[in-house]
C-alpha positions as CSV (number, residue, x, y, z in Angstrom):
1,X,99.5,101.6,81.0
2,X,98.0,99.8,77.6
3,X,96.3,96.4,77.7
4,X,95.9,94.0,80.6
5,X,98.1,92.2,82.2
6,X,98.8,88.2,82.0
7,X,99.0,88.0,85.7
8,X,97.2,90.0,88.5
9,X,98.0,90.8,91.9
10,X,95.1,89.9,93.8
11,X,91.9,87.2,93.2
12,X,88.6,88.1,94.2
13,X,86.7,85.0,95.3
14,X,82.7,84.4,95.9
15,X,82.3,81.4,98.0
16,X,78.7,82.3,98.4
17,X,76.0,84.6,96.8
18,X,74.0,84.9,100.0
19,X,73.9,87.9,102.2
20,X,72.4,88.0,105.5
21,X,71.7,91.4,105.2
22,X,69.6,93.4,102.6
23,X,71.2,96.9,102.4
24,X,69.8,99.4,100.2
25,X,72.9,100.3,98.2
26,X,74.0,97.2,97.4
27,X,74.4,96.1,93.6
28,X,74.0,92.4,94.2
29,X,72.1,90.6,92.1
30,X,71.7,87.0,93.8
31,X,72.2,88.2,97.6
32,X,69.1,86.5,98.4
33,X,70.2,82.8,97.1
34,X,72.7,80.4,98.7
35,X,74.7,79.7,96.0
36,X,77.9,78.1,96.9
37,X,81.5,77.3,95.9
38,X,82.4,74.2,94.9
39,X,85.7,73.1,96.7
40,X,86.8,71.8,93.1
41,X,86.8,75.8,91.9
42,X,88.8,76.8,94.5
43,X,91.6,74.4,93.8
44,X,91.4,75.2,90.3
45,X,92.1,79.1,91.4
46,X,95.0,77.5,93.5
47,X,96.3,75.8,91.0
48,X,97.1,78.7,89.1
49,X,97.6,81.2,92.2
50,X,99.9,79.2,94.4
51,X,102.8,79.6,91.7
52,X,102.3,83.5,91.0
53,X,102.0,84.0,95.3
54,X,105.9,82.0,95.4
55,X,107.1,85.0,93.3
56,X,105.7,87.7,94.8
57,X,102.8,89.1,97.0
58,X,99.4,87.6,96.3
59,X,96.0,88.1,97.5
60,X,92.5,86.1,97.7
61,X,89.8,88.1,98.6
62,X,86.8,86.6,99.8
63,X,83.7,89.0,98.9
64,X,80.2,87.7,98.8
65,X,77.6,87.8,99.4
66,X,78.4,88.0,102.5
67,X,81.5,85.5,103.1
68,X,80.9,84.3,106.4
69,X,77.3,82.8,105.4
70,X,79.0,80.0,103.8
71,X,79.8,78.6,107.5
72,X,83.4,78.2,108.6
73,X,83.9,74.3,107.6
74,X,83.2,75.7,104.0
75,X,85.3,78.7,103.6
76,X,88.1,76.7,105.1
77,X,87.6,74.0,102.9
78,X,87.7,77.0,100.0
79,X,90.7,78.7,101.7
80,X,92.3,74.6,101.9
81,X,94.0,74.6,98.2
82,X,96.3,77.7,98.8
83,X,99.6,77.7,99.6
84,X,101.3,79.4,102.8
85,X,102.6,82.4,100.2
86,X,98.6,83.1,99.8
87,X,97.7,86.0,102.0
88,X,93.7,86.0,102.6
89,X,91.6,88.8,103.3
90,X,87.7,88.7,104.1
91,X,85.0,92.0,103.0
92,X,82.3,91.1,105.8
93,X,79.7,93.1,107.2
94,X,80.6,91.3,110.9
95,X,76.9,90.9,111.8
96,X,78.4,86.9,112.0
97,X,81.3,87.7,113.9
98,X,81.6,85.8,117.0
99,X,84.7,84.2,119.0
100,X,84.5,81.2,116.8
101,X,84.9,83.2,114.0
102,X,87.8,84.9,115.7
103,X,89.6,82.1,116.2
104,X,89.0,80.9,112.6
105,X,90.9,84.0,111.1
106,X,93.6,83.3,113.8
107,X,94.0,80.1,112.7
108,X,94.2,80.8,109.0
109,X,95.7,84.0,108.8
110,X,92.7,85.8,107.2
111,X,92.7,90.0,107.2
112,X,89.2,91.2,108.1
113,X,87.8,94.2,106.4
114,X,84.7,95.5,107.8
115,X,81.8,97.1,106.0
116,X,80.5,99.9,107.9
117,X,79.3,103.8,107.4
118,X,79.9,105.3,110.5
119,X,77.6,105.8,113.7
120,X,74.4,104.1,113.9
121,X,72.4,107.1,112.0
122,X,75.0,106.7,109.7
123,X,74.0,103.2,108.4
124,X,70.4,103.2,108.0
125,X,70.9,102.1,104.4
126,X,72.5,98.5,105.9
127,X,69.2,96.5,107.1
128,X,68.1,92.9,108.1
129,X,66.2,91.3,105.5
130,X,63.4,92.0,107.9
131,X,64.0,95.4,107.3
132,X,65.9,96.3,110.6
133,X,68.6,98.4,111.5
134,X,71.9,96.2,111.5
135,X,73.7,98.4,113.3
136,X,74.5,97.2,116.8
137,X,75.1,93.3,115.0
138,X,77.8,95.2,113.3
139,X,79.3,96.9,116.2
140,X,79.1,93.4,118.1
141,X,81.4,91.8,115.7
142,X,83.6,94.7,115.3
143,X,83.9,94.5,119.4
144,X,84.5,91.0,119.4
145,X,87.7,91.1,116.8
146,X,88.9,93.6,118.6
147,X,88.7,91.5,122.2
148,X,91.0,88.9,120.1
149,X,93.2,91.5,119.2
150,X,93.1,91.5,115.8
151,X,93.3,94.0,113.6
152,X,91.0,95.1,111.1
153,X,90.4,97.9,108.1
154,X,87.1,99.8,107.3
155,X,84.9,100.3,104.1
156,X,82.4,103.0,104.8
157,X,79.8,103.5,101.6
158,X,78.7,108.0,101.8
159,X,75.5,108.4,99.8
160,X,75.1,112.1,100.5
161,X,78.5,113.9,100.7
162,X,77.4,117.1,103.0
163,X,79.7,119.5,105.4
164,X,80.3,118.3,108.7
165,X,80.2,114.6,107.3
166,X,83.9,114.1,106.9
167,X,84.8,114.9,110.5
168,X,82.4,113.0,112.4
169,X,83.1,110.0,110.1
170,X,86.9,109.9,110.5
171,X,86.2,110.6,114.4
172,X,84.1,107.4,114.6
173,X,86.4,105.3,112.8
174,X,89.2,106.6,115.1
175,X,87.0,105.2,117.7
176,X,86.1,102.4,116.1
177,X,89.9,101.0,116.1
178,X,90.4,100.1,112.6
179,X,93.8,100.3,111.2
180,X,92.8,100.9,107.0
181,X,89.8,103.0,106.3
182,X,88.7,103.4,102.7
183,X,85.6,105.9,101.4
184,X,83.6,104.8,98.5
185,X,80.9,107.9,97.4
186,X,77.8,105.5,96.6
187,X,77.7,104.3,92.8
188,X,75.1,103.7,90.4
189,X,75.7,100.0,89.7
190,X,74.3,96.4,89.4
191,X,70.2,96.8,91.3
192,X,71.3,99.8,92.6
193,X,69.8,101.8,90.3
194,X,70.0,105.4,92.8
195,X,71.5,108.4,91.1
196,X,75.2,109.1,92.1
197,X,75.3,112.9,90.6
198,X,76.4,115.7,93.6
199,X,77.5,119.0,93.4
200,X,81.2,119.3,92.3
201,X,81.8,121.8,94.6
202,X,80.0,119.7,98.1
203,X,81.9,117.0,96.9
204,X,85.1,118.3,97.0
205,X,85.1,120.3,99.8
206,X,83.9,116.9,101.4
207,X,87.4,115.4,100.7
208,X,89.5,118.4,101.7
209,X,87.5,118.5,104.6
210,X,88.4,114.4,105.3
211,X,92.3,115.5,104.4
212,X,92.1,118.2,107.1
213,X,90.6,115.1,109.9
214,X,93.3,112.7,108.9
215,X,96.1,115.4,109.1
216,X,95.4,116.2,113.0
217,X,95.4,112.7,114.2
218,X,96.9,110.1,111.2
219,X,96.6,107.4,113.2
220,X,94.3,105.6,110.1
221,X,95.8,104.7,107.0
222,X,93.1,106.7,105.1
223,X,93.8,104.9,101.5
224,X,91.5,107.6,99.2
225,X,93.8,110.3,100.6
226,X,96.9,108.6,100.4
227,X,96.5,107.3,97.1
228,X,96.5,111.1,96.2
229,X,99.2,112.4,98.2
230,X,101.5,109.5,96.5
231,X,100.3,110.9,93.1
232,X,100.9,114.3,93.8
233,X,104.7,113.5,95.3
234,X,105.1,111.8,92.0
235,X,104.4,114.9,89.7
236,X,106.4,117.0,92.4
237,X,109.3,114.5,91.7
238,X,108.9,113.9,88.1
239,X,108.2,110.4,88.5
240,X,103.8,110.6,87.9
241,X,104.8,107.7,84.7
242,X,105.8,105.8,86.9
243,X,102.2,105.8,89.4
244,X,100.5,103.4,87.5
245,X,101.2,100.0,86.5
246,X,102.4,99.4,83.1
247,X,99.4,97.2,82.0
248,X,96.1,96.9,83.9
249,X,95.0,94.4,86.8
250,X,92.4,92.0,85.7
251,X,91.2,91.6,88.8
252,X,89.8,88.7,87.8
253,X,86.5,88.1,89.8
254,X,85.8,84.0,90.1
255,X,82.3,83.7,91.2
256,X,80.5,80.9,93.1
257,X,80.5,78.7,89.5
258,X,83.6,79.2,88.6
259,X,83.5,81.6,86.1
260,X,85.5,84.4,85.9
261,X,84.9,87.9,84.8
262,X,87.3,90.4,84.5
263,X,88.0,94.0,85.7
264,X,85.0,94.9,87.6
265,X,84.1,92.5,90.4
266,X,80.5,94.3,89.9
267,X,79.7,92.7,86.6
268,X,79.6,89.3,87.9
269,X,76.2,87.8,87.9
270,X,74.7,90.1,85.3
271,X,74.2,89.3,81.6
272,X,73.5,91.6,78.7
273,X,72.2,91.1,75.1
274,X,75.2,92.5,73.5
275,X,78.1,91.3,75.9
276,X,76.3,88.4,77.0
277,X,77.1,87.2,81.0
278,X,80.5,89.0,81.1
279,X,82.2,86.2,81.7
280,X,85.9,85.4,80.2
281,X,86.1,81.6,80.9
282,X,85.3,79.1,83.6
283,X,88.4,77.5,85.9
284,X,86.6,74.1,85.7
285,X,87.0,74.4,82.0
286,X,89.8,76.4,81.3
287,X,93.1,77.4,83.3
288,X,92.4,81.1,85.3
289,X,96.4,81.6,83.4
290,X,95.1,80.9,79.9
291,X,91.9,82.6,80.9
292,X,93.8,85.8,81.7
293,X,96.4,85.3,78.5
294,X,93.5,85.6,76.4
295,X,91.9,88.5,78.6
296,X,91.7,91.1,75.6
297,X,89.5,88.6,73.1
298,X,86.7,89.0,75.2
299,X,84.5,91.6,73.4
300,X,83.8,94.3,75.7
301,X,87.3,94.2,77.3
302,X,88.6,95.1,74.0
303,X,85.8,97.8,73.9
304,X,86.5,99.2,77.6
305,X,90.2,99.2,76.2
306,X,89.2,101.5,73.8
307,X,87.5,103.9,76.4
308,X,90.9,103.7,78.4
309,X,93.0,105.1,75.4
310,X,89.9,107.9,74.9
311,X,90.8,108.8,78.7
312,X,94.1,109.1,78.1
313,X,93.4,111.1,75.2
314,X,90.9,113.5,76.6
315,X,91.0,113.7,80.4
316,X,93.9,115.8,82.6
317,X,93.4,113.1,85.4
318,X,94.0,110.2,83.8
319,X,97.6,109.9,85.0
320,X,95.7,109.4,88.5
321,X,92.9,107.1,87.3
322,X,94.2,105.4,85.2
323,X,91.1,105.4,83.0
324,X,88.2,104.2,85.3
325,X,86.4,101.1,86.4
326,X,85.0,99.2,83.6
327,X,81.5,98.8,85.7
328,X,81.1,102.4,86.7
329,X,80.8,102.8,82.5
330,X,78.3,100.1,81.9
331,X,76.1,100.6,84.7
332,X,76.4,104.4,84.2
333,X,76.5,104.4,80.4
334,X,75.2,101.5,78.9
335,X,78.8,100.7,77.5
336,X,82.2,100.2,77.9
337,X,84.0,102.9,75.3
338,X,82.5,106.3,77.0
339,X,84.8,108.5,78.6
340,X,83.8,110.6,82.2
341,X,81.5,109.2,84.7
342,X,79.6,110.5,87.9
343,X,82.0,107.7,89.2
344,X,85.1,109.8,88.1
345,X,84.0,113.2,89.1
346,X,82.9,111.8,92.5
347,X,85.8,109.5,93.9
348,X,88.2,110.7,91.0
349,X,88.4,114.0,89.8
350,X,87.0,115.8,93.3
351,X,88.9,113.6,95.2
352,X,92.5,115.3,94.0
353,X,90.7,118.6,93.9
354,X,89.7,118.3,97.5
355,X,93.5,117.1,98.7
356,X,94.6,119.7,96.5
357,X,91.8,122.4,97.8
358,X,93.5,121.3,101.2
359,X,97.2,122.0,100.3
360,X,96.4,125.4,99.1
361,X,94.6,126.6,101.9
362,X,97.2,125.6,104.2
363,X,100.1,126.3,102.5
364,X,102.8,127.9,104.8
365,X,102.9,131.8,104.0
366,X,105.9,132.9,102.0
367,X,108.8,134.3,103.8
């Protein structure tokens, strides 16, 4: 895996800054402004997209903000330029959720993933902007999707990894009815300036302990544990080159402007003396495809390029990783070219200790 790739699999799309809510984890810069997406950038992202979804699989994600504060006549306006290949997928925190809503993803085939971190003691980081718990708002919406019958995945943010946690999240989420859960250990990024550092050994056991949940009822495609599990099958079969792609996704964030940064969909909206806004280009001035072929000019890519190969170089996990998330080093670091994050040794490096932690202790006795 050197350099980046010309064409990525998925786009992430920001149709509006705003947020409803005011959650105290969240790296947002601009989630109290109602800045929206011109209809003219999304069918300059279409433009480009349409083609690449005719050959293969292709994702727009629509990740605010919180999406569904644009309004419905908006975001299908937005959604309007793409072609049937498109597939669509929504990161909401469902407080907006209502039967109209429903019938909107319905109508335009739009995957819903819901941002939630378990029961309501769970999620008293995710507030009103009055301050207020927005737990049973969530809960609401999750009940109405599920009255439609549609399906639904899970994104639950853990700020303090602590026995007993795993269990009684995965429960919950069983309960819950999603289909897709993913875990993300809180990071240090954007204006979420909290400290991300735990103890290596909490953390771990954490995961092995969420291994052991999944294992007696694997109803939920857990996605942290199976992306290790498909790693660790690799190594068994002597195919672990073949895990990771052979250049890396941009991921090419296109924000409520237009412009497009690269790599981290957390960089977007922040600027910096040395690196300047982040941004690679702008679709109303320049083609996302030409954008993307020139991908490596931009200065700190070129620089977060050259922390990948001192991963690779330096790190026995890297065959796993991949090298990291470009934001994760900034926000962490202050640059792009360090090596070994909290980041890493959180939702990384403990994570294939604790499915590994798991294995071991119940490995079948030898004959």
């Amino acid at each position: 895996m050197r350099g980046v790739a010309a064409v990525p699999t998925y786009v992430v799309m920001q149709p509006t800054t705003l947020c409803n809510l005011d959650c105290r984890y969240c790296y947002l810069p601009l989630r109290a402004a109602d800045r929206r997406m011109p209809v003219a950038v999304a069918e300059a992202v279409a433009a480009a997209v349409n083609p690449w979804a005719e050959r293969g699989r292709f994702s727009v994600v629509w990740h605010g903000g919180e999406p569904l504060a644009a309004g419905r006549d908006h975001l299908a306006a937005l959604i309007a330029p793409f072609g049937p290949s498109v597939e669509h997928h929504v990161q909401t925190n469902a407080t907006l959720i209502d039967d109209d809503w429903c019938a909107f993803f319905a109508e335009h085939r739009v995957r819903v993933s819901v941002s939630v971190d378990g029961g309501r003691e769970r999620n008293a980081e995710r507030v009103t902007r009055a301050g207020r718990p927005a737990y049973d708002r969530i809960v609401r919406g999750v009940a109405t999707l599920r009255r439609h019958g549609l399906p639904f995945s899970a994104l639950a943010v853990v700020s303090r990894p602590e026995p007993g946690l795993a269990t009684e999240l995965y429960d919950y989420f069983l309960e819950l009815g999603c289909d897709v859960l993913g875990v993300n250990i809180e990071e240090t990024e954007g204006v979420n300036l909290r400290g991300n550092a735990h103890d290596a050994a909490t953390v771990t056991a954490f995961w092995a302990e969420l291994v052991a949940a999944w294992r007696r009822d694997p109803r939920i495609h857990l996605r942290e544990v199976e992306w290790s599990l498909r790693y660790a099958s690799a190594i068994l079969d002597g195919t672990d080159d073949d895990v990771l792609p052979r250049r890396l996704d941009p991921i090419p964030t296109v924000g409520h402007d237009g412009s497009v940064t690269l790599l981290s969909p957390e960089l977007a909206g922040f600027s910096d003396s040395r690196y300047g806004d982040f941004s690679s280009g702008n679709v109303l001035d320049t083609p996302l495809a030409e954008i993307l072929s020139d991908a490596e000019r931009t200065s700190w890519v070129g620089e977060f390029l050259s922390g990948v190969e001192a991963c690779r170089a330096s790190c026995p996990y890297f065959g796993f990783c991949g090298g990291g998330h470009a934001a994760n080093r900034y926000f962490e670091q202050g640059r792009f070219d360090g090596t070994e994050t909290e980041h890493c040794r959180n939702s990384k490096i403990r994570l294939l200790e604790g499915v590994l932690e798991h294995a071991r202790d119940h490995q079948s006795p030898a004959a």
